[in-house]
MARTIMAR-658663 format. One record per residue: x, y, z of N, C-alpha, C in turn. Coordinates in pm, whole numbers, plus 32768, in hexadecimal, padded with zeros to 4 digits. Example, Ala and Ser with C-alpha at 12.3 -4.5 7.8 and 13.67 -1.06 7.14 Angstrom:
BEGIN
85277DC7830C84CE7E3E830C85287EB6830C
85057F1F82C485577F9682CA850A80038313
//
This chain:
BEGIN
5DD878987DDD5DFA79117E2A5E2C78E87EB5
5E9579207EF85EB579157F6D5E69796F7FD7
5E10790880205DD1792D80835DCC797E80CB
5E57795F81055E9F797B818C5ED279F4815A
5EEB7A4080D65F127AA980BD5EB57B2B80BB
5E307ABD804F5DC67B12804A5D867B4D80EA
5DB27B11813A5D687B4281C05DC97B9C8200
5E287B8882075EB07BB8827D5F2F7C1E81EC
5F6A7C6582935FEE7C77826260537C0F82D6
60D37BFF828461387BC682C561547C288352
61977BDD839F61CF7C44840262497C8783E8
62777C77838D62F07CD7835F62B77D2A8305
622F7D4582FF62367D98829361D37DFA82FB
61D57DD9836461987E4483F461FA7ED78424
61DC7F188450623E7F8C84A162977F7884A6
62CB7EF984F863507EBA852863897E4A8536
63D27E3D84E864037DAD849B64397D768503
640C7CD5852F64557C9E858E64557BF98550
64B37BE885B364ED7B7F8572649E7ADC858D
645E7AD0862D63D57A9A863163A77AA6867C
63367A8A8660627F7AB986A7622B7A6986F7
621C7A54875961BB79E887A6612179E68747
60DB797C8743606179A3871B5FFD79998770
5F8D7A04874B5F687A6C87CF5F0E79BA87ED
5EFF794D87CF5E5978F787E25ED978988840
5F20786287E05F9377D58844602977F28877
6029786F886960B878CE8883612878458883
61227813880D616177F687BF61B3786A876B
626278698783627F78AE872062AE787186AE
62B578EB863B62B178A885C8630A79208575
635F78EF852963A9797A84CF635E79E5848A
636A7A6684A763457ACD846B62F87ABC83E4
63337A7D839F632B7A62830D62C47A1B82E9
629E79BB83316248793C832A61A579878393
61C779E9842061487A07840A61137A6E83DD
608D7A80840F60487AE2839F5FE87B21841C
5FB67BA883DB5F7D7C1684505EF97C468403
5E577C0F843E5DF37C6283E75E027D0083E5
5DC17D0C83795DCB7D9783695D6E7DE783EC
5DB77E48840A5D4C7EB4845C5D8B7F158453
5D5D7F68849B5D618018847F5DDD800E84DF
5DB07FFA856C5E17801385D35E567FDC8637
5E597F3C86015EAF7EE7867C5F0F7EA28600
5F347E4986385FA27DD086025F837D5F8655
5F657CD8860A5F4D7C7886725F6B7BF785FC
5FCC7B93863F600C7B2185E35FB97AC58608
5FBF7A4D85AE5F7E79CB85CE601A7970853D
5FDF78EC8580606078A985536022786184BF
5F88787F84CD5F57783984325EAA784A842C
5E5D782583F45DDF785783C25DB378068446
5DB5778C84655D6E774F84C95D937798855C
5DDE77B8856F5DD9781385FF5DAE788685E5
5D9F78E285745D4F7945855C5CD479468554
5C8378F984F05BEC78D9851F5BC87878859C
5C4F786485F25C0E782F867B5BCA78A886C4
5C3978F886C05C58799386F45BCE79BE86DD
5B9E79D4866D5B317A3586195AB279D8868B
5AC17946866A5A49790186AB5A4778FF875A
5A7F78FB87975A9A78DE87E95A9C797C8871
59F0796788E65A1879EA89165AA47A248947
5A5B7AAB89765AC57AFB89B95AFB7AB38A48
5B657A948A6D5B8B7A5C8ACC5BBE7AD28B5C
5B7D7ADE8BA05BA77B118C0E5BE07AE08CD1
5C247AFC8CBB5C737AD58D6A5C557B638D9E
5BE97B0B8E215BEB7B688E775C1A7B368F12
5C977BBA8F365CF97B7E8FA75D1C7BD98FEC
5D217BB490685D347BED90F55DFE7C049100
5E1E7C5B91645E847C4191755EA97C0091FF
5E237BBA92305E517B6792C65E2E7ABD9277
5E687A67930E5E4E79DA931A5D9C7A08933C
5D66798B930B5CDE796293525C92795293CD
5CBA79B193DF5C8A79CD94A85C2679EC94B2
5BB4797F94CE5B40799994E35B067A379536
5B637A58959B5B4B7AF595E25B5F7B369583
5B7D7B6D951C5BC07BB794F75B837BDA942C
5BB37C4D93F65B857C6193825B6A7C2C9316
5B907B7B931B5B947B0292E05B627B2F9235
5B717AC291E15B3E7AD9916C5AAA7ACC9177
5A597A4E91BA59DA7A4991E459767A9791DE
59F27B1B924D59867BA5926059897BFB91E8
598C7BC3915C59927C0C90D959217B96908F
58B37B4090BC58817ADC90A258297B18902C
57F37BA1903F57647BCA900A57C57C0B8F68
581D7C208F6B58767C568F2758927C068EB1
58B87BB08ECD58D37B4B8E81588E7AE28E4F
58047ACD8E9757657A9B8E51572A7B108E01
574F7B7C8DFD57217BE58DA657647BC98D1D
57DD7BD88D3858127BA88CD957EF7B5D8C69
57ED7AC78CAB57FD7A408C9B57747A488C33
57207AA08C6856927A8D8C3B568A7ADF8BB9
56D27B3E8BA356BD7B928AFC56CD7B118A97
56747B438A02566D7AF489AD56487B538920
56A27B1D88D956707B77883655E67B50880D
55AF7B64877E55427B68877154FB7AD98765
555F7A7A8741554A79C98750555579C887D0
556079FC8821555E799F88CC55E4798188C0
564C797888875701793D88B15719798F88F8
575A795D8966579A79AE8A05580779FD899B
57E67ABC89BE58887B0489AC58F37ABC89D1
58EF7A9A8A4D59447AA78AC559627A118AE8
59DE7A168B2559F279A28B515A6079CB8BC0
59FB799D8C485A3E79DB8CC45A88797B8D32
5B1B79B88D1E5B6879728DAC5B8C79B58E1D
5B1D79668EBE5B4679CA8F1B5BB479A38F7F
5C1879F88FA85C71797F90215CEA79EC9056
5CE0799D90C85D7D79FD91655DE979D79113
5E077A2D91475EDF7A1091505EFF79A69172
5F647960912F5F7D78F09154601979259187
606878D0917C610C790391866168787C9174
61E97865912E6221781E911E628F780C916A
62F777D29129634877989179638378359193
639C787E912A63CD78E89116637179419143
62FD7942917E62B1799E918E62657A06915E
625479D590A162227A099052618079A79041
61227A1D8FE560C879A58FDD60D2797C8F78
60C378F08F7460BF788F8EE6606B78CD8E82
6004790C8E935FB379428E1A5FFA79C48E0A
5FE37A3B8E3D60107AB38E2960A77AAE8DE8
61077A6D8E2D61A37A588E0B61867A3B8D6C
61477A0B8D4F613179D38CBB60B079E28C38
607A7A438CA85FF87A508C7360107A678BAF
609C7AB18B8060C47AD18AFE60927A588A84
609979CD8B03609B795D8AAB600F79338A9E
5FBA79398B1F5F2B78F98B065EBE79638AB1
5E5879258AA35E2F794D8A6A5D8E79808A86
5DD67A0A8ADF5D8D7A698B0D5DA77ADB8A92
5D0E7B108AA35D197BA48A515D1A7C5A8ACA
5CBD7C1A8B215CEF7C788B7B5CDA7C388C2B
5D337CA38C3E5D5D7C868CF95CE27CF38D52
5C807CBA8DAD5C6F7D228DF65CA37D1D8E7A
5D097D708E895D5A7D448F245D447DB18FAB
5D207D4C8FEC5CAD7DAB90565D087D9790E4
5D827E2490F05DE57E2A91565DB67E5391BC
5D8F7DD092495D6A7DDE92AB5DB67DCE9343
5E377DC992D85EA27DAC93895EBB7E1793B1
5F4A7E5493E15F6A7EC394245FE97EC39402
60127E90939B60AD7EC49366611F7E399327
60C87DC3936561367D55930960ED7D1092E3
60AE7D3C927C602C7CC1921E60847CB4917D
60C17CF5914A60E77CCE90F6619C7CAD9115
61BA7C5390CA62467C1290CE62B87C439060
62F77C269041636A7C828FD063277C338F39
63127B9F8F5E62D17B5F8EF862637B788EB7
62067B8A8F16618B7BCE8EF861867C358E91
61EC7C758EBF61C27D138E7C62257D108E01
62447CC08DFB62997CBB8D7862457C5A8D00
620D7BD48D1A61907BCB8CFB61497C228CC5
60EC7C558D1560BA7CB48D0C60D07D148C7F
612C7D518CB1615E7DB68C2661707D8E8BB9
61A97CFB8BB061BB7C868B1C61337CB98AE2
60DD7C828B4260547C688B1D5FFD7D0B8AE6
601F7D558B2060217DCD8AE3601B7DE38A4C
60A97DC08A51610B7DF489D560DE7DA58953
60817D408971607F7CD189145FDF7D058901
5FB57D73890E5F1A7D9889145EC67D91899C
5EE57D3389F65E4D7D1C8A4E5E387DAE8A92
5DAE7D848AD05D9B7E0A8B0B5D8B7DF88B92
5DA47E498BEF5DA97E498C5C5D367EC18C87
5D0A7E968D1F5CA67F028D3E5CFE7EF18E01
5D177F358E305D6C7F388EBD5D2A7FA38F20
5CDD7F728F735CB67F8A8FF45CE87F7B9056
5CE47FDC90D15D2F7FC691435CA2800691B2
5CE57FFD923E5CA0805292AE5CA780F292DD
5CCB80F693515CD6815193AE5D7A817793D9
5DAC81B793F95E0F81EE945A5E90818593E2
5ED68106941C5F4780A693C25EF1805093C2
5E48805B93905E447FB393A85E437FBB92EC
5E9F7F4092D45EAF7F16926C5F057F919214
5F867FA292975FD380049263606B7FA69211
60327F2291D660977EC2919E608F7EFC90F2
60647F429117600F7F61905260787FE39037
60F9801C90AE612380709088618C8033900A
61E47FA49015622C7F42901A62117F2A8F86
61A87F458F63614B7F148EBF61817FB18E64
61D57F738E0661CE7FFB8D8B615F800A8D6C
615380778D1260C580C88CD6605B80E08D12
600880838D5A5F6880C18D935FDF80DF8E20
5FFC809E8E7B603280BC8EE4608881158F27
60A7818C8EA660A682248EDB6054826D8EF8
5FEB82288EC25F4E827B8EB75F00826A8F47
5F1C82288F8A5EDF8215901C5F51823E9085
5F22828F90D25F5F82C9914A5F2B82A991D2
5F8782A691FC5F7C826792CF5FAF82C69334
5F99828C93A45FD682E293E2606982FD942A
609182729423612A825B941F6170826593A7
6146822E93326192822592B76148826B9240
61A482CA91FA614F82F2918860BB835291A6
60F883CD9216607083E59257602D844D91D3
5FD7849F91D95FA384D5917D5FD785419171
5FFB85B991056058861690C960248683911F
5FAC869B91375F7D8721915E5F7586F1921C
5FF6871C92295FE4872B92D85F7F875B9336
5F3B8795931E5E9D87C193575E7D8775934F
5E6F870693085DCA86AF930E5E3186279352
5E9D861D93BB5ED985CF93F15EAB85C69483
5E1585D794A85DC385D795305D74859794FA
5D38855F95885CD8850E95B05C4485429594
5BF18511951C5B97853F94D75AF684F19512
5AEF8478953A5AB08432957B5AD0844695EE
5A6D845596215ABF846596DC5A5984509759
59FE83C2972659B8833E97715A1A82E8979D
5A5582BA97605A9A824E97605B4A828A9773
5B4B828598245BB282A4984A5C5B826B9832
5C2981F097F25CB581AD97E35CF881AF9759
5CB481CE96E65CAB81E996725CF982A09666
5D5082A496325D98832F95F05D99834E9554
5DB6839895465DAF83AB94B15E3D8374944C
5DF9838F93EA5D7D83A193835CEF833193C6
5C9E837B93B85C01833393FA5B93837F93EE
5B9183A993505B05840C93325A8283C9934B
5A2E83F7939D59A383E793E4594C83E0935E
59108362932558A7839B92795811835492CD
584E8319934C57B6830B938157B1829593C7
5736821F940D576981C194525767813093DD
579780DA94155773805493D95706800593C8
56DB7FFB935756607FCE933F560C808192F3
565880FF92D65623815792D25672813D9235
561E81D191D5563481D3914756A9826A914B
56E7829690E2571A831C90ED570B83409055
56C083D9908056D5841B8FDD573B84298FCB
577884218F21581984358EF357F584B88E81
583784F08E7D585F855A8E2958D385108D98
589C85278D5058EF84FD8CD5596C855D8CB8
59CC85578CA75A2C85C28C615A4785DE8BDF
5A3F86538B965A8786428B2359F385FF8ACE
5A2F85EC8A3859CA85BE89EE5999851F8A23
591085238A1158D584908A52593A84278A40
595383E78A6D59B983658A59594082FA8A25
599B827689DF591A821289B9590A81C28A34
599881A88A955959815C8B2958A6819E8B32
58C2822B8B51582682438B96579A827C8B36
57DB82318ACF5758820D8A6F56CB81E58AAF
565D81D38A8C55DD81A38AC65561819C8A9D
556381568A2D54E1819589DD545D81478A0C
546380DD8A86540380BC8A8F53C2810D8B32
540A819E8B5453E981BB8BA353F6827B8B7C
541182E48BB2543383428B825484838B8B12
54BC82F58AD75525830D8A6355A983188AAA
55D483358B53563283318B7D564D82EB8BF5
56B882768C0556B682748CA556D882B08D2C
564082D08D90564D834F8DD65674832E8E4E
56B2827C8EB2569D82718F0E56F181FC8F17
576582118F5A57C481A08F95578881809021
57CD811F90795787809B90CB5805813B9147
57D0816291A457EE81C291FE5870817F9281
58C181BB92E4590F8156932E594A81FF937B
594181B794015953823394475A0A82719463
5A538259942F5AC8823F93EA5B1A822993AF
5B168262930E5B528239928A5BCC82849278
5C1A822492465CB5825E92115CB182C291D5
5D3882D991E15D77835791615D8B831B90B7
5D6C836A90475D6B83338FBE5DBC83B68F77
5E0083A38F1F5E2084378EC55E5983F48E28
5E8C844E8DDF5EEA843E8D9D5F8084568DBE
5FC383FF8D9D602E840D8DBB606784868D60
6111849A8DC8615C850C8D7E618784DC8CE7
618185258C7761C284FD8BFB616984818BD0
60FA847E8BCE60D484258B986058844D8B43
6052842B8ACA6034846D8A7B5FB984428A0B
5F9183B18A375F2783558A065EC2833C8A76
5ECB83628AF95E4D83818B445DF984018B5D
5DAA83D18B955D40843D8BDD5CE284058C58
5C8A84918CA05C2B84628CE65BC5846A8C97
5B6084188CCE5ADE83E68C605A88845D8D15
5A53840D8D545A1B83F18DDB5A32844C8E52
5A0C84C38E715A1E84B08EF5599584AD8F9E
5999849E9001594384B690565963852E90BE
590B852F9121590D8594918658E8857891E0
595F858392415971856992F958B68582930F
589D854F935D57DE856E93D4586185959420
58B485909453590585D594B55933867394FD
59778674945259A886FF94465999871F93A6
593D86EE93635921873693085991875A927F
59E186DA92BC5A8586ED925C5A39869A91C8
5A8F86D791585A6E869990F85AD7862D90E5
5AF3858E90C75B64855B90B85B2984EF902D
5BA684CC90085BA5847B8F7E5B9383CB8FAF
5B0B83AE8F6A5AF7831B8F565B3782C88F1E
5B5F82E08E865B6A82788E2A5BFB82F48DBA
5C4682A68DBA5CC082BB8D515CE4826C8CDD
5CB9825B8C6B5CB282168BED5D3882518BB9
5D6281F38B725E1081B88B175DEC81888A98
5DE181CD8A6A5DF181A689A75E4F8183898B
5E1680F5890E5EAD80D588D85F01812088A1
5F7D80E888BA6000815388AB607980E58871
60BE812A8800612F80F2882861E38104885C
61E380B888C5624180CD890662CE80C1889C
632980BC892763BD80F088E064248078888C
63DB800B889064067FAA885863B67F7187E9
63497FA787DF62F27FC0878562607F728779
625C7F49881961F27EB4883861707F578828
60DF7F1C87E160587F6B87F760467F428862
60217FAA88DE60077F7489775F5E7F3C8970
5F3F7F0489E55ECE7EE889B25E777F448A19
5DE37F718A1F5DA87FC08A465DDF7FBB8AD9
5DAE802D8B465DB6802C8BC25D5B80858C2A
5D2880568C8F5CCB80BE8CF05CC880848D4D
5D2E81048DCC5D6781228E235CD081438E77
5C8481128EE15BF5811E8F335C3381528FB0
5BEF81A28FE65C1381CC90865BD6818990F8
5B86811F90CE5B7080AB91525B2F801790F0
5B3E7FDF913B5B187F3B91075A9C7F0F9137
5A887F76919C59D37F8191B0595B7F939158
59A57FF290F3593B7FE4907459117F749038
59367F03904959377E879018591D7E0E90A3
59217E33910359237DC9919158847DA391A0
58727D2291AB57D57CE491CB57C27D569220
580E7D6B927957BA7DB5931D57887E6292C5
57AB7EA1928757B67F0A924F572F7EDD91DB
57107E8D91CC56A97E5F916356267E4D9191
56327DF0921E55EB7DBB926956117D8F92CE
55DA7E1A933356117DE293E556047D5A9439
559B7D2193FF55657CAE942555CD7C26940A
56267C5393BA56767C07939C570B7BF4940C
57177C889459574E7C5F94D857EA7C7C94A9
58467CB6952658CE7CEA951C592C7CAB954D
59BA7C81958859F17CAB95CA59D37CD59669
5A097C7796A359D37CD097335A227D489768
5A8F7D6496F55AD37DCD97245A637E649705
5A187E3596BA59B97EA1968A595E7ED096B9
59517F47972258FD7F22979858BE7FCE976C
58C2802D9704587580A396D757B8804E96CA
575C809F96DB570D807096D556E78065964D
568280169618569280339574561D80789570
55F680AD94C6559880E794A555438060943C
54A280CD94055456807893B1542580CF934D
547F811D930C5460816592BA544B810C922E
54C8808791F95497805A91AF540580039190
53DA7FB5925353807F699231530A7FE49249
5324807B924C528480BC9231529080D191D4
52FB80E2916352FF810E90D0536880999089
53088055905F537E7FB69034537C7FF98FA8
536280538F86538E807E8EDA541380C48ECB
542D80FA8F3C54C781038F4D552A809A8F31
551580108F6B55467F998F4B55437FAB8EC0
54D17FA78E6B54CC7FD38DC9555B7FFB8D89
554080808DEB55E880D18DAA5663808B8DC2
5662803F8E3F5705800F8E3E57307FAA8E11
56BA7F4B8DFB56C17EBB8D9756EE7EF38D29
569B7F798D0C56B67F948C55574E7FDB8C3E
57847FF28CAC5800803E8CA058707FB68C7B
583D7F2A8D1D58A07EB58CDA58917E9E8C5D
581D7E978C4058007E748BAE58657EA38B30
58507F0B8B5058B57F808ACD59617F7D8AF0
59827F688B7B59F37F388BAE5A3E7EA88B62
59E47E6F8B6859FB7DB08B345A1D7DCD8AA6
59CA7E1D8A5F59BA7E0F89AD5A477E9E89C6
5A5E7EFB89F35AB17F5F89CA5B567F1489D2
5B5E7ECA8A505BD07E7F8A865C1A7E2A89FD
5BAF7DDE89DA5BEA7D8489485C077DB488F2
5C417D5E88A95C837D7488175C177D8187DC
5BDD7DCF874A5B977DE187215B7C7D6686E3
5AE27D3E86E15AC17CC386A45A0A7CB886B4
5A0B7C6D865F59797C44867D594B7BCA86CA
58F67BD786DF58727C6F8727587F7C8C8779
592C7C9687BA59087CFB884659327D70880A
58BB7DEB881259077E6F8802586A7EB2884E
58F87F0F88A658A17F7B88FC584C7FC78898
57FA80128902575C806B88D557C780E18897
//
């Protein structure tokens, strides 16, 4: 019996016949004909032969997690995402084998001024990007974001966070999640009313800058719509009730005409009592050339995920001069909820496989 048959279909015998296919483990391409696609319900994903496929199957989930600045110790560095990525690092199926397999690191820039990883990310062999946009308008490069979208198109998943007012207004520059975040120079938010200053401590800061509470504080979220599996929780209320708080969070929506998202998430200003959207999830889709996109969720700050937002003790930025709060260290079961949200984030992001699959 042929093996390789009994397991797979060819890639010409997929949606859309092409002529050749990178394979998703050594993006190696290889003729249509020659590779082959396991069966599933709802992606498409090539490999060039059985041994890069049960690498694939064996081998964890690979994640890059990346800033859109250089390594500037002042500044939002990858570092200050440390607790983030030991969370990570630390999940394990029911043998103890790490899910996860985590890469953290700045912008680099080339000759061309792209970064060597992102520009190419299509080729390595990442499954998803978490890209945490902390500049103020030139963090991503033309390379980047073209990258980027390869990497998309070829399945990975992306999860895209930004700040306050343009910080990490480079994410307009990015197709698909990067309509979904609004600033205040570029791409501001649809409903002109909510284009004021919503936080209004922090005099130098403009909007978008919804108040969900201080740093180092927790925020209740309101779910939308039917429960999503992100805020699954069965080892706590059955739901997750409490993102990491920041006295200034971006704008999030669905974009116009787009027709495979939604809001999952939202919170409420301590300010003014505004309701605004947390979290924007992207189901796979397939686009107009016929690539299955790979998952996506559009966050309204990168604070939900920042050591300092986890644990104050862990220290900011000296540009960060709001006083913080200790709501998580009087109720560290809140922490509970937002670990368990990365959690379901990591397993939802991938290609379906075992044993990462969300609650």
């Amino acid at each position: 019996m042929d093996k390789r048959k009994d397991l797979s279909r060819t890639a010409t015998d997929a949606f859309v016949i092409l002529d050749r296919v990178p394979c998703n483990v050594c993006q190696h391409e290889v003729p249509a004909s020659e590779a082959f696609v396991p069966e599933a319900t709802d992606y498409l994903i090539y490999f060039c032969g059985l041994e890069c496929y049960e690498r694939w199957l064996k081998r964890p989930v690979r994640i890059l997690l990346q800033t859109t600045i250089p390594s500037v110790n002042d500044d939002w560095n990858i570092e200050r995402f440390s607790l983030l990525r030991e969370h990570l690092a630390s999940l394990a199926d029911d043998s103890g084998s790490p899910l996860y397999e985590v890469v953290a690191r700045d912008r680099e820039a080339d000759v061309n001024g792209d970064d060597p990883v992102l520009a190419t990310l299509d080729r390595r062999e990442f499954d998803e990007l978490w890209l945490f946009a902390v500049e103020t308008g030139n963090g991503l490069a033309r390379g980047d974001c073209a990258g980027i979208t390869r990497f998309r198109k070829r399945g990975g998943g992306i999860l895209a966070a930004r700040g306050h007012e343009d910080l990490g207004s480079s994410l307009c520059t990015l197709g698909g999640l990067g309509p979904a975040h609004f600033f205040h120079s570029r791409n501001p938010e649809p409903d002109d009313s909510r284009r004021s200053r919503d936080d209004r401590q922090t005099e130098s800061i403009s909007w978008p800058n919804y108040h969900s509470g201080r740093n180092g504080d927790y925020q209740r979220i309101q779910p939308v719509g039917p429960i999503h599996e992100l805020l699954r929780d069965p080892a706590s209320s059955g739901i997750v009730e409490y993102f990491a708080a920041h006295p200034h969070e971006g704008a999030v929506g669905v974009p116009a005409r787009e027709r495979n998202a939604r809001v999952i998430a939202t919170g409420t200003s301590q300010t003014t009592g505004r309701v605004f959207n947390l979290a924007v999830v992207f189901d796979r889709a397939t686009d107009v050339d016929g690539n299955l996109l790979g998952r996506g969720i559009a966050e309204s700050s990168f604070h939900h995920f920042a050591d300092y937002n986890w644990d104050t003790d862990r220290g900011a930025p000296s540009f960060v001069t709001e006083p913080p709060g200790d709501g998580i260290k009087r109720e560290p079961r809140a922490l509970d909820h937002i670990k368990a949200y990365v959690r379901n984030l990591a397993a939802w992001l991938a290609l379906p496989r075992h044993p990462a699959k969300p609650f």
